[in-house]
C-alpha positions as CSV (number, residue, x, y, z in Angstrom):
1,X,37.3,-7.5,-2.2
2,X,38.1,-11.4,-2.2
3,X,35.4,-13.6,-1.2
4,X,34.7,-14.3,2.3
5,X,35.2,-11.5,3.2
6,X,32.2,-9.5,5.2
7,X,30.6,-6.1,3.5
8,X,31.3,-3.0,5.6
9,X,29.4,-0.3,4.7
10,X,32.6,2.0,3.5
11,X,33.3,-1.1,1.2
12,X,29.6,-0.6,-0.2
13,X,29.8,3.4,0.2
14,X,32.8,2.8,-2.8
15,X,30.9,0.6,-5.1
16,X,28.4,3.2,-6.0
17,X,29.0,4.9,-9.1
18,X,28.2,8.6,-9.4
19,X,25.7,9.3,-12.7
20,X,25.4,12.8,-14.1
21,X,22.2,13.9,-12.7
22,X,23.5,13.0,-9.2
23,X,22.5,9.9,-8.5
24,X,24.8,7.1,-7.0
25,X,24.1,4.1,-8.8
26,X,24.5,0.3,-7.3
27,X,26.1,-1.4,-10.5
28,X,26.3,-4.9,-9.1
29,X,23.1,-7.2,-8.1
30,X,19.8,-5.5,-8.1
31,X,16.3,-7.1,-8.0
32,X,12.7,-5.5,-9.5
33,X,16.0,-2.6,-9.8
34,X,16.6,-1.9,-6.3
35,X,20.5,-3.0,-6.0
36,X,20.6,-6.0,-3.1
37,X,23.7,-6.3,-1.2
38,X,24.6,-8.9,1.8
39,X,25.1,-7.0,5.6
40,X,26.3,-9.3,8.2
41,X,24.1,-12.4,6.8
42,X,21.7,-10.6,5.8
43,X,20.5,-9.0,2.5
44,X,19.1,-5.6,2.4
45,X,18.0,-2.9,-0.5
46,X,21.6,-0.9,-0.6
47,X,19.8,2.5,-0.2
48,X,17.8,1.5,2.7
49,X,20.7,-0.2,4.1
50,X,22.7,3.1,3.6
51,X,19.6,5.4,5.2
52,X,19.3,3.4,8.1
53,X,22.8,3.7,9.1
54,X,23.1,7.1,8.7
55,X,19.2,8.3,9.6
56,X,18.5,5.3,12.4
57,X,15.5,2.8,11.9
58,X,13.1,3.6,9.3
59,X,9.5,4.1,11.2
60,X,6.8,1.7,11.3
61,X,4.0,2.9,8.8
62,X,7.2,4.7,6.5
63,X,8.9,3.5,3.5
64,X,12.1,5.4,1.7
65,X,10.8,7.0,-1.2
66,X,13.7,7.7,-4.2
67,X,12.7,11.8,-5.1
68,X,14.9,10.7,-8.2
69,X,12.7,8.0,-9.3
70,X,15.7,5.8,-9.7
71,X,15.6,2.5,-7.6
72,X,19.5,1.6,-8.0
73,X,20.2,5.2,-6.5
74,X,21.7,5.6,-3.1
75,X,22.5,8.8,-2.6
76,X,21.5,10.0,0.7
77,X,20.0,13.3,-0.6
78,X,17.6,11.4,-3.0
79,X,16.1,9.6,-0.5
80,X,13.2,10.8,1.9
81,X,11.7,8.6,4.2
82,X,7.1,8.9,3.9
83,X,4.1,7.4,4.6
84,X,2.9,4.3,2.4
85,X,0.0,6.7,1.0
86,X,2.4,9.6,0.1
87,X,4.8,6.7,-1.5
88,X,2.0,5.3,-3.6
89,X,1.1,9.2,-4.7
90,X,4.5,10.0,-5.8
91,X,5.5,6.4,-8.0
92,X,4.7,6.2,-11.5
93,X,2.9,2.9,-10.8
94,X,-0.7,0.9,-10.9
95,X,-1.3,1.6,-7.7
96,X,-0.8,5.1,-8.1
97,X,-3.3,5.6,-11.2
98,X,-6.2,3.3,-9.4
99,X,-5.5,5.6,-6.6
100,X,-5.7,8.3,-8.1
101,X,-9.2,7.1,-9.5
102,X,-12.7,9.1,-7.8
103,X,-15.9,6.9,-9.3
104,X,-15.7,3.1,-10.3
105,X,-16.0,1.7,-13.7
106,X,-19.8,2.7,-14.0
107,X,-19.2,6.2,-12.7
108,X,-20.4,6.4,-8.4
109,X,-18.2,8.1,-6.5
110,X,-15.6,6.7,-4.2
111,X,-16.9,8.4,-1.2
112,X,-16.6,6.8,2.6
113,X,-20.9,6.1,2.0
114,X,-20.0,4.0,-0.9
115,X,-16.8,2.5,-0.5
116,X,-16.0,-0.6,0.4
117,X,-12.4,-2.0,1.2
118,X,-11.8,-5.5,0.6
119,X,-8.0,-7.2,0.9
120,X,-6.9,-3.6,-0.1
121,X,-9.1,-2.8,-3.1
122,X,-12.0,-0.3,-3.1
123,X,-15.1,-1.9,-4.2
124,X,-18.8,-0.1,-4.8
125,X,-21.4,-0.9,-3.1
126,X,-23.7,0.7,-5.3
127,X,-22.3,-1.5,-7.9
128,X,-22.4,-4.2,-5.6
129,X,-26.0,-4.3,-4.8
130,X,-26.6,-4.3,-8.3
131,X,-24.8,-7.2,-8.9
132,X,-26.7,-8.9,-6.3
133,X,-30.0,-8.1,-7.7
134,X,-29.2,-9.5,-10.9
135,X,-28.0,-12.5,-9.5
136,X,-31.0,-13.2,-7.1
137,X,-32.9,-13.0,-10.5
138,X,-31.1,-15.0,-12.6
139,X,-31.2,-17.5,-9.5
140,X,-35.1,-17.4,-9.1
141,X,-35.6,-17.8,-13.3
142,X,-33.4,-21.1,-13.1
């Protein structure tokens, strides 16, 4: 397509590539692998782009998770729109293994008694009032 020319959505239906195992790959610009495409002035993640036309808005509180694991995919049947928790449950990430994660560092439970949540991060509060013991100390002794 020559340049100046605006995106339709057929035009970036044809771009994908079909892979083996199903998936239909975005093979031009991508970023942290999620292929990026401009829509009337606007840049958008080509599968959520491509959800949202055919599956309307995607829900506050939902994200589209890839079943495939494959970010540059864009095939409608790979793609399943879920709750932030469930998305963070499914990905092979960080934030899926510290999740995933029942007692802190020194072994308490994460349990709602104990459990603290500070700019998204669970914190002890066992662990916590030790630390502030210590510290107290180490403050009186100086």
């Amino acid at each position: 397509m020559p340049k100046g020319y605006p995106n339709t959505i057929e035009n970036i239906r044809s771009r994908l590539i079909l892979s083996e195992n199903g998936c239909l790959i975005w093979p031009m610009a991508k970023r942290d692998g999620y292929g990026i495409v401009s829509y009337r002035n606007r840049r958008y993640r080509v599968h959520k782009l491509l959800y949202e036309q055919e599956f309307g808005l995607v829900p506050v509180g939902m994200e589209v998770h890839h079943k495939c694991d494959n970010r540059s995919c864009a095939n409608l049947a790979h793609l399943k729109a879920i709750t932030e928790k469930e998305h963070v449950h499914l990905s092979n990430t960080a934030g899926k293994v510290n999740a995933d994660k029942t007692h802190c560092p020194k072994g308490h439970k994460y349990n709602e008694a104990n459990t603290r949540t500070y700019r998204g991060q669970r914190l002890c509060r066992v662990c916590r009032r030790e630390w502030q013991k210590l510290w107290r100390l180490n403050r009186l002794s100086s």
